[in-house]
C-alpha positions in Angstrom: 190.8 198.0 110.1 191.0 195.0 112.2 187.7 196.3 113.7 185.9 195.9 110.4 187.3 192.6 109.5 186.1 190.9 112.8 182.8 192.2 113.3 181.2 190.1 110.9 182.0 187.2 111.4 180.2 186.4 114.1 177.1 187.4 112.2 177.9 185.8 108.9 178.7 182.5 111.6 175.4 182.9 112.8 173.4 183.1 109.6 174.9 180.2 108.0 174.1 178.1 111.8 170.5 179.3 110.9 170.9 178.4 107.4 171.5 174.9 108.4 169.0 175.0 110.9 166.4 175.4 108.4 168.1 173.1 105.5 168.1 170.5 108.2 164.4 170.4 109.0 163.8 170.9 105.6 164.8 167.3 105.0 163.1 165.6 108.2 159.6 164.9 106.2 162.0 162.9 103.8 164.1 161.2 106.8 161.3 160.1 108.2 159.5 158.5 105.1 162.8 156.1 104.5 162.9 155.1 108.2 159.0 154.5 108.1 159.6 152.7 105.3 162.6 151.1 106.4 160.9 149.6 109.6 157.9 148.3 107.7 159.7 146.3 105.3 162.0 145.3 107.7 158.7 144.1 110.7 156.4 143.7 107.8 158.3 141.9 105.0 156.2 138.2 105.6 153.0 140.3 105.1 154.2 141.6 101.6 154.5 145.1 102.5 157.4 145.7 99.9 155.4 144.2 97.0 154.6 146.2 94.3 151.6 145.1 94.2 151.2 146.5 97.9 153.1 149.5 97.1 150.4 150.7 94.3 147.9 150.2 96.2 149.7 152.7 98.9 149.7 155.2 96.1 146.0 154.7 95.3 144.9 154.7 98.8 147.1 157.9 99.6 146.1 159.8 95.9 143.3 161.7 97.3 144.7 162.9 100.4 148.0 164.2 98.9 145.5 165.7 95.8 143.8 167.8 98.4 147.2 168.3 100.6 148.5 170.4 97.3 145.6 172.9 97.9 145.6 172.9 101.6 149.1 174.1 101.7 148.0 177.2 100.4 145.2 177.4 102.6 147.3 177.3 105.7 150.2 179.0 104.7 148.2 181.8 104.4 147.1 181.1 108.0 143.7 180.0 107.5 141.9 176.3 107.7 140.0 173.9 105.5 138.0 171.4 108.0 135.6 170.6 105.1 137.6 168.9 102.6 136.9 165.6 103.4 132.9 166.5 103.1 133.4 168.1 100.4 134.4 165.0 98.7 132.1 163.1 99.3 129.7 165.7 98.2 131.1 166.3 95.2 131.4 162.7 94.7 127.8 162.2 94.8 126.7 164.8 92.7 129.5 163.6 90.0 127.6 160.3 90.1 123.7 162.1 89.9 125.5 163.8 87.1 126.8 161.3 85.2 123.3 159.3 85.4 121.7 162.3 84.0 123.6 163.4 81.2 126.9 161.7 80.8 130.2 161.7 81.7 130.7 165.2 80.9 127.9 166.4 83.4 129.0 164.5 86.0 132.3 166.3 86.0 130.8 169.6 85.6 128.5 168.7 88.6 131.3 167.7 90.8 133.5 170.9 89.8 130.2 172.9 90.3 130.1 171.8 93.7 133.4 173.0 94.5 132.8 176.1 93.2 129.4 176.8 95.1 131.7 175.4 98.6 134.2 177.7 97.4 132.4 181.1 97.0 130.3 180.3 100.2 133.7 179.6 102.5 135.7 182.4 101.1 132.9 184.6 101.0 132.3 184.7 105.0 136.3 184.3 105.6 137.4 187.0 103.5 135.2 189.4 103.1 132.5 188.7 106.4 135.6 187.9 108.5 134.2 185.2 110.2 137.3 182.6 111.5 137.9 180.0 108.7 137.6 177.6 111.3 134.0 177.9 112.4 133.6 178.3 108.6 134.7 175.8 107.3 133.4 173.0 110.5 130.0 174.1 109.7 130.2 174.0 105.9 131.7 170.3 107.1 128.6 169.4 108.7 126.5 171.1 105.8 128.3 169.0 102.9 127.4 165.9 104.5 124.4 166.8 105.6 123.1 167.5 102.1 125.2 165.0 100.6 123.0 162.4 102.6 119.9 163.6 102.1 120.1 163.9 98.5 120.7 160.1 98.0 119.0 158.7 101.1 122.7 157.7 102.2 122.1 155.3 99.5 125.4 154.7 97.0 125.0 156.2 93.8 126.7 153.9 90.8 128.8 154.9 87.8 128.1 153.2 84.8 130.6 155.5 82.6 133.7 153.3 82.1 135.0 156.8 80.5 134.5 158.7 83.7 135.6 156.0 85.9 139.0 155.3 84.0 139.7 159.3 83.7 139.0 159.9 87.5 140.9 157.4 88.9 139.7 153.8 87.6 142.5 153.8 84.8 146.2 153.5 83.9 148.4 154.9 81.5 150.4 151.6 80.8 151.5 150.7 84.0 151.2 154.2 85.7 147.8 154.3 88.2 145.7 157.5 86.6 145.2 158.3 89.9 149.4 159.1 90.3 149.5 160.9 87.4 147.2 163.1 88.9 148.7 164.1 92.1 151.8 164.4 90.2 150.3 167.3 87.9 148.8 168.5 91.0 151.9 168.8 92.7 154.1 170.0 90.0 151.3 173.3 89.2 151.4 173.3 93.5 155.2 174.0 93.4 155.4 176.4 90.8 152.7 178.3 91.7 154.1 178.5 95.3 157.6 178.9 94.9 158.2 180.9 91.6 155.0 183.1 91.1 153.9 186.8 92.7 150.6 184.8 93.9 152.8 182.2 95.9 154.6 184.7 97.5 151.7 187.4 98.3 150.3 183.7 99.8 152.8 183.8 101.6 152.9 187.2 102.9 149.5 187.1 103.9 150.3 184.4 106.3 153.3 185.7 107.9 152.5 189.0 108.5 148.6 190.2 107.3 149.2 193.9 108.2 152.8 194.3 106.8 151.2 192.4 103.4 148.7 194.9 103.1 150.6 197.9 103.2 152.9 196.3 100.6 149.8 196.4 98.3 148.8 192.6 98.9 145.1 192.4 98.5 145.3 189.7 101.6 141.2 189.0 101.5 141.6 188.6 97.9 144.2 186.2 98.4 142.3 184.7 101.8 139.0 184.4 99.3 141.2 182.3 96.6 143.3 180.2 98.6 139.5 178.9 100.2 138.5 178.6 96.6 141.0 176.3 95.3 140.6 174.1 98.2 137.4 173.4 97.8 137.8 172.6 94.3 140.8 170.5 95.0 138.4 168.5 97.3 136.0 168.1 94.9 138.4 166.8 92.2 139.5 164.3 95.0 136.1 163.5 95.4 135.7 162.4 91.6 138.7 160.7 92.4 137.3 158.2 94.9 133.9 158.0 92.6 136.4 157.0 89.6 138.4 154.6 91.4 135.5 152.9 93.4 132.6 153.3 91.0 130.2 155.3 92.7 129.5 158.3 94.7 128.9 158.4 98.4 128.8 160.4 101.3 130.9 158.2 103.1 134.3 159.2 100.6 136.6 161.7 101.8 134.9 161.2 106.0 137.8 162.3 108.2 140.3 162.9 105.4 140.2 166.7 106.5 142.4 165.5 109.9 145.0 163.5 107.2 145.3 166.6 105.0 145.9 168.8 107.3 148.2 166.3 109.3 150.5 165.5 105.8 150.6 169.3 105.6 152.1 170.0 108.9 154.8 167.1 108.6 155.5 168.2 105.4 156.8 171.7 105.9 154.1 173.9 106.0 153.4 175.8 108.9 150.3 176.2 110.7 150.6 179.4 111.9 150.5 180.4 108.0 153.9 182.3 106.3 155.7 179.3 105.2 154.9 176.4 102.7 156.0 173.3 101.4 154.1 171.7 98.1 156.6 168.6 97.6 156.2 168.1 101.0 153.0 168.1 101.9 152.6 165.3 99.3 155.7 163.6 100.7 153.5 164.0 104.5 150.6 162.3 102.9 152.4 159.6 101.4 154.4 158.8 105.2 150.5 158.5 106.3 149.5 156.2 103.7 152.7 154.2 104.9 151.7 154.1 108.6 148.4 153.6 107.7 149.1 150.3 105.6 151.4 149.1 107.8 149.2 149.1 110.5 146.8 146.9 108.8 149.0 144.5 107.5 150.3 144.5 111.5 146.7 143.3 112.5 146.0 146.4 114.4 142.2 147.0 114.8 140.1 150.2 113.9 140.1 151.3 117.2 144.1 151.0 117.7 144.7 152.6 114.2 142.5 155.7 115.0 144.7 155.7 118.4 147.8 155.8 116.6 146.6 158.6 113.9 145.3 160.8 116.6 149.4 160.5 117.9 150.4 161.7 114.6 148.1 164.7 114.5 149.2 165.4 117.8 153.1 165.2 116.9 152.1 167.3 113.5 150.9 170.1 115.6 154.2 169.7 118.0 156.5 170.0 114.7 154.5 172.6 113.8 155.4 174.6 117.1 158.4 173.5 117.1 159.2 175.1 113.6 
């Protein structure tokens, strides 16, 4: 009897040390947002970091990468990559703009959501089904989007004249609520759901844990490879309509090197790169730390060439975590 009623206990002991293992790192994304936060104000305060003024402009600079964050989570969760989002963008942010000069609002948007789609079929096409690494995929397709996006418009800017377009993607406000907030909030809320309370989050899931175990489970993993590729590239081209909204125009120069932030905000977030686990709220939480960083290091004086060193550190530290997880 007294055999029974000790042998569990040092199990159950050890599950709930795990437990809060795991509960703890759950919380560092959100730890290190207030600190982040906490030193800026504290270093940065004469420069009006804590202004509201400054702090909407955070939001607007960090809407797009935390847009495009929501989809990537899926992407590597089910332990694959997206190096073309940031292309992607800008691709889509052109042909929104050719769109919009050609038939109106409405075709603009269908041009830029077209784009996605085309990105989309072509980079979960040879991942799933041609089993080519998502990787070499997805670098290429990087190369391609901007390629094409370029050559298009002569790497000449393409302006929007549709105040309609521009205050629905990103120019306008509801009251005093940027559109561009209320968009990554949508975003993330669908994300979260999705991820964490449907059959499709969880065979996500599956997939990137364990591939072969998901398949004999009756997980259609390239399926779920094909859509995950899909939505990212839609995502991206959303985000680029985004930028053209906010700024006014389409060009090829939107969304360049966002792909590194994404995936960065990701990692710090929760998610984890070696696929199996993922974290919606906090991949947007990741990307809104960056957009910190980044604004403080501009209102600190730093130059391009020290910011750059300074993100390249945070990628590196993501992909640490990430191991370390």
């Amino acid at each position: 009897m007294s055999t029974s009623t000790s042998t569990p206990a040092p199990a159950q002991a050890d599950t709930t040390a795990r437990k809060s293992s795991v509960d703890w790192r759950s919380y560092i994304i959100y730890i290190g947002l207030v600190l982040v936060y906490g030193i800026c104000v504290i270093f940065l305060h004469d420069s009006g970091f804590a202004t509201a003024e400054n702090l909407l402009n955070i939001f607007r600079q960090t809407a797009m990468i935390a847009f495009m964050a929501v989809a990537v989570t899926f992407v590597i969760a089910s332990a694959e990559i997206d190096l073309s989002v940031g292309a992607v963008a800008g691709l889509a942010s052109v042909t929104a703009a050719m769109g919009v000069a050609a038939g109106g609002p409405v075709t603009g948007a269908l041009a830029g959501i077209g784009t996605g789609v085309l990105v989309g079929l072509v980079n979960g096409s040879l991942v799933a089904f041609a089993r080519i690494p998502s990787f070499l995929v997805t670098l290429g397709m990087m190369g391609i989007a901007l390629g094409v996006a370029m050559w298009i418009t002569g790497s000449a800017p393409q302006p929007i004249l549709s105040p309609g377009f521009n205050a629905f993607f990103g120019g306008g406000s509801v009251g005093p609520i940027p559109a561009l907030l209320i968009w990554v909030v949508i975003a993330t809320i669908i994300g979260a759901i999705v991820m964490h309370r449907t059959a499709y989050g969880r065979r996500v899931l599956a997939t990137g844990g364990n591939e072969q175990a998901a398949i004999y489970s009756g997980v259609r993993t390239r399926r779920i490879i094909f859509s995950v590729l899909m939505a990212s590239a839609v995502a991206a081209s959303i985000a680029g309509m985004l930028y053209a909204g906010r700024l006014e125009s389409g060009r090829y120069q939107w969304g360049s090197g966002d792909e590194l932030s994404v995936i960065a905000a990701v990692i710090l977030g929760g998610t984890s790169l070696f696929g199996g686990r993922g974290a919606v709220v906090g991949s947007v939480i990741g990307a809104l730390l960056i957009g910190v960083i980044n604004n403080g290091l501009v209102l600190a004086g730093l130059d391009t060439s020290q910011q750059n060193i300074v993100r390249g550190v945070i990628i590196i530290l993501a992909v640490a975590l990430a191991r370390r997880k």
